[in-house]
N, C-alpha and C positions, 0 to 999 in steps of 0.2 A: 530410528525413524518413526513418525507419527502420522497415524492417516488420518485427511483431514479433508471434511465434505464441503467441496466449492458453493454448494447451493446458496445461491441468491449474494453472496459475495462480488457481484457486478453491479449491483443495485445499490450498494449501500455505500455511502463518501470513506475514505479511508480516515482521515482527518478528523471530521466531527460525528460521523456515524448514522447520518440524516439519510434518508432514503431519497435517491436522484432519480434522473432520467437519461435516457438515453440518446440523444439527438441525432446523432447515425449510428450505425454498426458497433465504430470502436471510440468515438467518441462518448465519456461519461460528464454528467452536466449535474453539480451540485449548486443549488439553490443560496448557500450559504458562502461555499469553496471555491465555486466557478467549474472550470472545465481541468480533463483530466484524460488523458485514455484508458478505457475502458478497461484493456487488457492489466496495466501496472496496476490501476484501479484495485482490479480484481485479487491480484497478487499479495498487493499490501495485504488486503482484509485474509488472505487464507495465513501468510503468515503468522499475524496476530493471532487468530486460531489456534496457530501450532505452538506458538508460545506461552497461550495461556495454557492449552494443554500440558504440553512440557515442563510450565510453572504449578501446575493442580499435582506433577505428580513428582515432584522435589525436585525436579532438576534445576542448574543453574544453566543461565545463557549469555556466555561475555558476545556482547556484537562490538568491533572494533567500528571504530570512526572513519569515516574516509574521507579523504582529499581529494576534490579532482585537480586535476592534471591543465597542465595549461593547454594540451591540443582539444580538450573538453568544450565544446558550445554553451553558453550562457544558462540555458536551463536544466541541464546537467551540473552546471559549478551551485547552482542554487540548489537542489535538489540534496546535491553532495553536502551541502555547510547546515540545513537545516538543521541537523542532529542536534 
């Protein structure tokens, strides 16, 4: 396990790395990306984090690919194929 400091990981696009805004609460608004919630927002950037982490310190990291699933909603199946 790898500790990994959320700070300002809300602010920043997961995608292009540009700093957004925030237009409600959990809504995150990139300039470049569009909109996104804030919370998965968030998550993506801490992952990457722990990743680079855990790549700076030899590890390997297989992520398997996922499929979604036909009972999946349309931006869940997109989300799922981007890989």
């Amino acid at each position: 396990m790898i500790e990994v400091s959320e700070a300002w990981t809300s602010q920043y696009c997961k995608t292009c790395c540009q700093k957004g805004t925030r237009k409600k609460q959990g809504l995150f608004q990139c300039q470049t990306c569009g909109e996104d919630n804030a919370d998965r927002n968030a998550a993506y950037n801490i992952a990457k984090r722990g990743l680079g982490q855990a790549s700076n310190l030899g590890a390997t990291v297989d992520m398997p690919r996922t499929f979604p699933r036909v009972d999946r909603n349309t931006m869940m199946r997109k989300e799922a194929t981007v890989f």
